[in-house]
C-alpha positions as CSV (number, residue, x, y, z in Angstrom):
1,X,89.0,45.4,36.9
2,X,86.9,42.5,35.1
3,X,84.6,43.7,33.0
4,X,81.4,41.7,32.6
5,X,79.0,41.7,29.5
6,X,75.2,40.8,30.9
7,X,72.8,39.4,28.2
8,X,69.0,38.3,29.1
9,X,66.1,38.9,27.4
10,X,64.2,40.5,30.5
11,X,65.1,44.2,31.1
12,X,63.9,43.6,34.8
13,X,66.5,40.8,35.1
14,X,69.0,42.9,33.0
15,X,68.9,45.2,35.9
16,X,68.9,43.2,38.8
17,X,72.3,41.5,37.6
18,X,73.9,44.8,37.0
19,X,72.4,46.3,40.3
20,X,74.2,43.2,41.8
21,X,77.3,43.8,40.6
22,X,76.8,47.5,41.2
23,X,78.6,47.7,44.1
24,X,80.8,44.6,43.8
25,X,84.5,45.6,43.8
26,X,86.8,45.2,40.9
27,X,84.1,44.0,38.9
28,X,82.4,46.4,35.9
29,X,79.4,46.0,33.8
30,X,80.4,47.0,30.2
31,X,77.3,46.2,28.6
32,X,74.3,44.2,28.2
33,X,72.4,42.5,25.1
34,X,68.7,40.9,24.9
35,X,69.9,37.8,23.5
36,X,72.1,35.4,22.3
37,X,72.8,36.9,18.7
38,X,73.5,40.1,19.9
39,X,75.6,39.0,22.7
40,X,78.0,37.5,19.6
41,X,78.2,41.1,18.2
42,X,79.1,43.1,21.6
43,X,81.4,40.0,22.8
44,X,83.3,40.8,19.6
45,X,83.0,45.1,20.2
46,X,83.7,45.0,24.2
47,X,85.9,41.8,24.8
48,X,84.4,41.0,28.3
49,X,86.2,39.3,30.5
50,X,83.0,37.2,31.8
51,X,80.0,36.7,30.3
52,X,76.7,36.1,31.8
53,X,74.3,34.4,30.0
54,X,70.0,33.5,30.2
55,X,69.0,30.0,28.7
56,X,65.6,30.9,27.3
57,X,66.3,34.4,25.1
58,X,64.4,34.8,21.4
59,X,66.4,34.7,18.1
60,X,69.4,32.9,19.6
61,X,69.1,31.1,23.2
62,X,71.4,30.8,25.6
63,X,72.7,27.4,24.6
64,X,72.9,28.2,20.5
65,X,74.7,31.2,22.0
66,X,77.3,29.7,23.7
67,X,77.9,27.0,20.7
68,X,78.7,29.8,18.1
69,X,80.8,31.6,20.9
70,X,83.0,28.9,21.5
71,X,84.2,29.1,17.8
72,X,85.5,32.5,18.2
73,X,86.5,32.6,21.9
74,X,87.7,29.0,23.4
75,X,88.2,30.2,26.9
76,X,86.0,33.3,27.8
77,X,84.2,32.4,30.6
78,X,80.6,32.3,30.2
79,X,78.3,31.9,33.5
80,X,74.7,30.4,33.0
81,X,71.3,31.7,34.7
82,X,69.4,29.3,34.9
83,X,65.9,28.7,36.9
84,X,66.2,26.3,40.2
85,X,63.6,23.5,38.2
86,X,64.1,20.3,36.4
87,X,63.8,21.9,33.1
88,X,66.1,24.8,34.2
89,X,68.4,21.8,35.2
90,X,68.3,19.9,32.0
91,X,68.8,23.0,30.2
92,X,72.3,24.5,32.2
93,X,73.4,20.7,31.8
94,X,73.5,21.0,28.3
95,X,74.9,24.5,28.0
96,X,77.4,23.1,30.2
97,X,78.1,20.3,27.5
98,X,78.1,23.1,24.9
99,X,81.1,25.2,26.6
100,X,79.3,26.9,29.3
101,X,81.7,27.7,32.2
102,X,79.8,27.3,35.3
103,X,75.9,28.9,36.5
104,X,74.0,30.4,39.3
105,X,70.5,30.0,39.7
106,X,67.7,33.0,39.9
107,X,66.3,33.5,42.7
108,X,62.8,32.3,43.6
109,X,60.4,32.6,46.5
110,X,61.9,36.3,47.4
111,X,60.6,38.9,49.8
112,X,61.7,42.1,47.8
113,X,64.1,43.0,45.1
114,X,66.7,43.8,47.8
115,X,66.6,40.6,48.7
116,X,66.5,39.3,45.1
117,X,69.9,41.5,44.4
118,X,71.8,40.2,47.0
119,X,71.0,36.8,46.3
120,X,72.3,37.3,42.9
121,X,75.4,39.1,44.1
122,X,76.2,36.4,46.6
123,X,76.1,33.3,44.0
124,X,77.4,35.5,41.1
125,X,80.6,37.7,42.6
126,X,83.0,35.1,43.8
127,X,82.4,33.0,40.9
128,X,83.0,36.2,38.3
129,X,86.4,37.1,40.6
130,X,87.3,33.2,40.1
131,X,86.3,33.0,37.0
132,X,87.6,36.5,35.2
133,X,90.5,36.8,37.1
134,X,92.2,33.5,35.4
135,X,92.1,33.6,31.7
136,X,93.9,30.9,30.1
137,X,96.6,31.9,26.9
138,X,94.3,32.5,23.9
139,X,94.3,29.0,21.4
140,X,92.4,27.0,19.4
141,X,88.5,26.3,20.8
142,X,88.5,23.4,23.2
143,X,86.2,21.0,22.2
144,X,84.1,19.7,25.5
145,X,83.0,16.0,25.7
146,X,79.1,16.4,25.8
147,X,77.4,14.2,28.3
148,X,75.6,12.2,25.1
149,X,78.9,11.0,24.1
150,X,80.0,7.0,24.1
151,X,83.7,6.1,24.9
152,X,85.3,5.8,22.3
153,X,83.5,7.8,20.0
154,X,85.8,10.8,19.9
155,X,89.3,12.0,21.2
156,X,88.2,13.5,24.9
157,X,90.8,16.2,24.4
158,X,91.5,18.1,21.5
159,X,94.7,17.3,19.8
160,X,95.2,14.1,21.8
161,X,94.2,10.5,20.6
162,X,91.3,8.2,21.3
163,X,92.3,5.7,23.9
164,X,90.5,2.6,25.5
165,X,88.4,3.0,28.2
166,X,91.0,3.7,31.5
167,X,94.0,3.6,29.7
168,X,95.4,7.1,29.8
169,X,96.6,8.9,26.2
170,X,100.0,7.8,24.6
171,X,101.3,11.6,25.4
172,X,100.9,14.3,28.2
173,X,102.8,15.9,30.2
174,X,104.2,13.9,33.0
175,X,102.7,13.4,36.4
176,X,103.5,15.5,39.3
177,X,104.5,13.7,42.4
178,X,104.7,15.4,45.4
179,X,108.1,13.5,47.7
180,X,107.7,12.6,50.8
181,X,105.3,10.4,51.8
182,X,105.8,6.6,51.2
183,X,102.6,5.0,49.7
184,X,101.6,1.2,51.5
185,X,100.0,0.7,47.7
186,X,97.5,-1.5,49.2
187,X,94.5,-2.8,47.7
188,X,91.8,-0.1,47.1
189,X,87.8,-0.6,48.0
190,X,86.7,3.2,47.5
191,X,87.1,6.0,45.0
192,X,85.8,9.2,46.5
193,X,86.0,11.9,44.3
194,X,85.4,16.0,45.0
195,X,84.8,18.8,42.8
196,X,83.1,22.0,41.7
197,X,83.2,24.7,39.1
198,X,84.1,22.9,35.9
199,X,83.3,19.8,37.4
200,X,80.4,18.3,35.6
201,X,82.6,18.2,32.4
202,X,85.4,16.9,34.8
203,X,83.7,14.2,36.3
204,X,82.0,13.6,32.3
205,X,85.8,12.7,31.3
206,X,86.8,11.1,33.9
207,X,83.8,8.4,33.8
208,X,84.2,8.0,30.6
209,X,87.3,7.0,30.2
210,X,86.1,3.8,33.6
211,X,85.0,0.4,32.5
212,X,81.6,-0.9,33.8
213,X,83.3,-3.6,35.4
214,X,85.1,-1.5,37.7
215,X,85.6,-3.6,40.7
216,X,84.6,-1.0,43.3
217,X,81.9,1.8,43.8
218,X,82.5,5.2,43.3
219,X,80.8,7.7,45.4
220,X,81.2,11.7,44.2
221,X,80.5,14.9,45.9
222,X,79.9,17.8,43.1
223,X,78.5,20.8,44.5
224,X,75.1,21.1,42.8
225,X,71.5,22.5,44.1
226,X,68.7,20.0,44.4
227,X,67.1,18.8,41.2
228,X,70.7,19.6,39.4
229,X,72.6,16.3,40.7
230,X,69.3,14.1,39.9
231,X,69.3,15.1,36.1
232,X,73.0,15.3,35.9
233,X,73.7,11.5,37.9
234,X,70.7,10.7,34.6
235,X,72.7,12.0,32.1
236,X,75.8,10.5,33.7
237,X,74.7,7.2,33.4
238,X,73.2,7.2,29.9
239,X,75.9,8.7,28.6
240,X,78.6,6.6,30.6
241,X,79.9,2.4,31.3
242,X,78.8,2.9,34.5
243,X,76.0,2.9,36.5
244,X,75.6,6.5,38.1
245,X,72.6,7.5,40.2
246,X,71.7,10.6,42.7
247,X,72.0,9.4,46.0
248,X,69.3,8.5,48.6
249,X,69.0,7.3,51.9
250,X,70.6,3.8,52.8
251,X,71.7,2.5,49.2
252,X,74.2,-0.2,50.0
253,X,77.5,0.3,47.6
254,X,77.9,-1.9,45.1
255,X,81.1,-1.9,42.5
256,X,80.6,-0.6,39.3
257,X,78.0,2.1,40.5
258,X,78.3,5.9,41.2
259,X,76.7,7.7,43.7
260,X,76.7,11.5,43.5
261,X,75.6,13.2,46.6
262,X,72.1,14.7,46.4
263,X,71.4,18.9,46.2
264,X,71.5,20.1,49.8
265,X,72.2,17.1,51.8
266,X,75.7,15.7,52.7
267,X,76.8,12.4,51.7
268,X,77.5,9.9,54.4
269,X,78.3,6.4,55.1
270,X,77.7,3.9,57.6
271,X,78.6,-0.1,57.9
272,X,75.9,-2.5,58.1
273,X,77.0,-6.0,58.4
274,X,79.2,-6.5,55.6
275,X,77.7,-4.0,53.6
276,X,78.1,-0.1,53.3
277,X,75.4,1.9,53.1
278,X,74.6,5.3,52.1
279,X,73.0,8.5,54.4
280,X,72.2,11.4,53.8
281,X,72.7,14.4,56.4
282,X,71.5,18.2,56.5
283,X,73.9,18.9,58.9
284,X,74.8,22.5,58.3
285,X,77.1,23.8,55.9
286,X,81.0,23.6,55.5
287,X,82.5,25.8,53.4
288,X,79.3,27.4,52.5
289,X,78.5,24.5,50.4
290,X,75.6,21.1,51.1
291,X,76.4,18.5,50.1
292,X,80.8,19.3,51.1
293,X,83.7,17.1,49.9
294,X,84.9,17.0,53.4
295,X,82.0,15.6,54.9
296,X,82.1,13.1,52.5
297,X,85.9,12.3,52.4
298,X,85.6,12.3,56.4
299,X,83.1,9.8,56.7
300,X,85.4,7.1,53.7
301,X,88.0,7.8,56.1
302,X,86.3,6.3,59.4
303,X,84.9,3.4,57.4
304,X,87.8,2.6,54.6
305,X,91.1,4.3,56.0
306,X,94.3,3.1,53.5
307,X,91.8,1.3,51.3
308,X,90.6,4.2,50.0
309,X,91.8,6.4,47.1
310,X,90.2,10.1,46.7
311,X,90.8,12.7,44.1
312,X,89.7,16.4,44.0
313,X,88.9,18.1,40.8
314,X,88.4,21.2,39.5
315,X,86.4,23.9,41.9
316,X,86.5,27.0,43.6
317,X,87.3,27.0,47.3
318,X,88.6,24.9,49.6
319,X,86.6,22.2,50.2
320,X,88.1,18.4,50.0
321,X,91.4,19.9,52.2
322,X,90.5,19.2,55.2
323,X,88.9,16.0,54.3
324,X,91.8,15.1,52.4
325,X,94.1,15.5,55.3
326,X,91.8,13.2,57.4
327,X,92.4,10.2,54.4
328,X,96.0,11.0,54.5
329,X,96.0,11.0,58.2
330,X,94.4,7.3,57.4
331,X,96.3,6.3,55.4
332,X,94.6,6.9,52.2
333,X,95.8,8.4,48.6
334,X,94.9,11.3,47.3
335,X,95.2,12.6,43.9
336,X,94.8,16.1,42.7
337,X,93.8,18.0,39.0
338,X,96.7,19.9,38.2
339,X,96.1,23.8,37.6
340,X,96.6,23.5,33.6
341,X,93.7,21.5,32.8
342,X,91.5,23.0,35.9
343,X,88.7,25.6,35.1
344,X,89.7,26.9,38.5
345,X,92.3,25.9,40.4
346,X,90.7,26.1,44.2
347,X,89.8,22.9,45.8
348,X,93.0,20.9,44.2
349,X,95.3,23.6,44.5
350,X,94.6,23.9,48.5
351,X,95.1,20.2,48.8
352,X,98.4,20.8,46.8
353,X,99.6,23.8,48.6
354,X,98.9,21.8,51.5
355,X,101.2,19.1,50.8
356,X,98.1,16.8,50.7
357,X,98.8,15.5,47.3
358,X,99.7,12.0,46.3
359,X,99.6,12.6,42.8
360,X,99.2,16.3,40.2
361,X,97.7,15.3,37.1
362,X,96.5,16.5,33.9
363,X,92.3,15.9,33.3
364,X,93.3,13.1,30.7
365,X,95.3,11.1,32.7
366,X,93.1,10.7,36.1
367,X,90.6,8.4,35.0
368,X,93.6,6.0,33.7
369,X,95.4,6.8,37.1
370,X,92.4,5.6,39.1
371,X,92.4,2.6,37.2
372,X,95.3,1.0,37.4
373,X,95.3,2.1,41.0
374,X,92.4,0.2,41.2
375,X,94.1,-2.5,39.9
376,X,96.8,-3.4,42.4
377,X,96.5,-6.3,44.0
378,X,93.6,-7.6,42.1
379,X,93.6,-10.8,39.5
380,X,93.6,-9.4,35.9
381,X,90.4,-9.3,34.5
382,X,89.6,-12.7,32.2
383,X,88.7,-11.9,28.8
384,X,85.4,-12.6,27.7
């Protein structure tokens, strides 16, 4: 059974989350608090297995909250719910930064509270049974790189040291490589990445740790609601070398530059000239989710085939799999997050478990994989 501890300052929405999980099996409400500072009090008397948390609470928010509870519990998962608007966005992407595990959105424009329950239930269940059915071994807190920070600036990984931008750290455990396949270790003209749950601070690291010349575009499917990817591609690029922006309709790719796949639309390509240009489709769903990695990872295989190299980070589900066996089938590379360092291990452990995998490795070591990847067959950068 995973017990959940529900803290909002609104009784109403008290009540609608634990109605929700209600009838939800092998989940169990164990309490609830009005706000963040008494949330640190019953975290400490219950010992939750999930928390869900409000943003905007009195005495301690939702963000504050999450802070302090990170200094006392490094790996309880704490679920934001947040409100589906640009400040709403801004806010859950900083709780993110501050240790939050993952969020689900309130629901708006609602017939009846029926409606308004099973809305809740829907976004909230599968990612609590994710979520609170994988703790990680108790340890020290992890510290997560916020969004604001500059390469450099700080280790990304607690206990690890600083390294340059794209070279991976002096020690880690050592890469997974799945036998098998022979790789033609072309030249590369595409990194596609995937991910989900945990992946903003994934995708945060991994960026980070990419120089601003990188000599080809980047283009990112991170499953995100509308508004959500626009402030987060923001933060991305202030906070980042690179150039990252949200997505629109017929951006031509240019290296250097990120392009995250916008709320509700699917992220495609298409050849014009010599150029490749973005589109954006609301074809209907795959895997429940719009924008889908495998849209995305289909449609870098049609145009790019072997000179393209995907990876697929943290996330629940199973999107990326099938797209990732349509790059393989290509001739592509793929590279997966191994389970360790994943929040949850769903979209890279199904490309894993299907044999899919080029490469299983550690958060710290990707963004120094895709590099020197990027690398081969390429003149050395000159030194300016």
């Amino acid at each position: 059974m995973i017990s959940v501890l529900v803290v909002d300052d609104s009784v109403v929405v008290r009540r609608l989350i634990v109605d929700a999980l209600g009838e939800a099996p092998g989940i169990q409400v164990v309490g609830t608090a009005a706000n963040g500072l008494l949330a640190q009090a019953k975290i400490d008397q219950l010992k939750p297995d999930v928390v869900t948390m409000d943003i905007e609470m009195p005495q301690m928010d939702g963000i504050e909250a999450v802070r302090e509870l990170r200094k006392r519990h490094a790996t309880l998962p704490v679920i934001m719910f947040s409100t589906l608007s640009a400040a709403g966005a801004n806010a859950t992407l900083e709780a993110l930064s501050a240790g939050a595990t993952d969020y689900v959105t309130k629901p708006s424009n609602v017939g009846s509270v029926q409606q308004s329950i099973a809305a809740v239930r829907e976004q909230l269940v599968p990612k609590i049974q994710a979520l609170g059915g994988r703790r990680k071994p108790a340890g020290p807190p992890a510290r997560s790189a916020p969004l604001s920070a500059r390469p450099g600036a700080a280790p990304l990984r607690p206990g690890l040291p600083p390294s340059a931008p794209g070279r991976p750290p002096a020690a880690g455990p050592a890469p997974v490589r799945p036998a098998g396949r022979r790789v033609a270790g072309g030249k590369i003209d595409i990194l596609a990445i995937g991910s989900s749950t945990g992946g903003p601070d994934a995708l945060t690291k991994v960026l980070l740790g990419l120089p601003a010349d990188l000599p080809v575009p980047i283009v990112i499917t991170q499953h995100m609601p509308p508004v959500f990817t626009k402030m987060f591609a923001e933060r991305l690029d202030r906070s980042t070398p690179l150039r990252v922006v949200e997505a629109g309709e017929g951006m031509e790719l240019a290296p250097g530059n990120v392009y995250i796949a916008p709320g509700d639309r699917h992220l495609v390509f298409q050849r014009r000239g010599t150029a490749t240009v973005t589109q954006l489709s609301s074809a209907p769903q795959e895997n429940s989710c719009r924008p889908a990695v495998d849209v995305m990872f289909r449609s870098v295989a049609a145009l790019y085939g072997g000179s393209a190299f995907a990876a697929v980070l943290t996330g629940m589900g199973q999107d990326g799999r099938s797209g990732a066996k349509v790059l393989r089938d290509s001739g592509a590379e793929v590279l997966a997050q191994d389970e360790a360092t994943s929040v949850v291990w769903g979209m890279p452990g199904a490309v894993v478990g299907a044999g899919l995998a080029d490469e299983v490795l550690p958060l710290d070591r990707i963004a120094g994989a895709l590099l020197n990847r990027v690398r081969v067959g390429r003149a050395p950068a000159v030194a300016r």
